[in-house]
C-alpha positions in Angstrom: -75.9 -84.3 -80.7 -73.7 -82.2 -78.8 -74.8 -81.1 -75.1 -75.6 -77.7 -74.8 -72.1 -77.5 -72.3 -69.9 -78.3 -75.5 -71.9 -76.5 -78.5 -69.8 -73.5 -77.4 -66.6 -73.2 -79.2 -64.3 -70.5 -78.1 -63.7 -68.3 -74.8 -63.7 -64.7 -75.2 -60.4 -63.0 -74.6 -61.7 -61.4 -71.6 -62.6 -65.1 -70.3 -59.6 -66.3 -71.0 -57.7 -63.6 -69.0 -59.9 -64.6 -66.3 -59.3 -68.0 -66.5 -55.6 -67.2 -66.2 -55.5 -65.3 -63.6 -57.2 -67.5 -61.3 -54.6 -70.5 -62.8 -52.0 -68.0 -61.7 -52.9 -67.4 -58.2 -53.1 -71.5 -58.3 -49.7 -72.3 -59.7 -48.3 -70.0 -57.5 -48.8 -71.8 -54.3 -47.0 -75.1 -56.0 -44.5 -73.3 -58.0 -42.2 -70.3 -58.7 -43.0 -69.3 -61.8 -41.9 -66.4 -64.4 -45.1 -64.9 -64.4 -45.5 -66.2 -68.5 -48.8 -68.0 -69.0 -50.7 -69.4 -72.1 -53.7 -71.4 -72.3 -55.0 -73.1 -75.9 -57.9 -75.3 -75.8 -58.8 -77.9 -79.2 -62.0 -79.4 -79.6 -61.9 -83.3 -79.0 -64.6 -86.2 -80.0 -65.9 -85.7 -76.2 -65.7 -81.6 -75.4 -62.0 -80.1 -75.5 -58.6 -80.6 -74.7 -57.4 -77.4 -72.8 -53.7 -76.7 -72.1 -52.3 -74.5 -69.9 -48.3 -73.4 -69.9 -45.6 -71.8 -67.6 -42.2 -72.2 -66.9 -42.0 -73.0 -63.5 -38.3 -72.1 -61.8 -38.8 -74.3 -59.2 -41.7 -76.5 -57.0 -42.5 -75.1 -53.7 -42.6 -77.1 -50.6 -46.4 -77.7 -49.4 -48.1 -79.0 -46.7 -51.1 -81.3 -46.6 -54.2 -79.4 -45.4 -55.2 -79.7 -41.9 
């Protein structure tokens, strides 16, 4: 039996935009990107398999937390 956590199938499109625009404030400390995201997620034998996509331009420098 499937925990309650997984018995949900599907985000709502308003969740997903969420979801991406916290992924985009992420991505753009590591990368230059061209502001094109997608996100597709496929149900697995243990939860999901979510994907997220952008073209990056280039990888930023960073700096290990002090």
């Amino acid at each position: 039996m499937k925990s309650l956590l997984t018995m949900r199938e599907q985000m709502t499109e308003e969740e997903k935009e969420l979801f991406l625009s916290d992924i985009k404030r992420v991505c753009s400390e590591y990368f230059e990107c061209d502001g094109k995201y997608s996100f597709d997620s496929v149900e697995t034998e243990h939860g999901f398999s979510a994907c997220i996509m952008f073209d990056a331009v280039r990888v930023k420098k960073f700096k290990k937390p002090r």
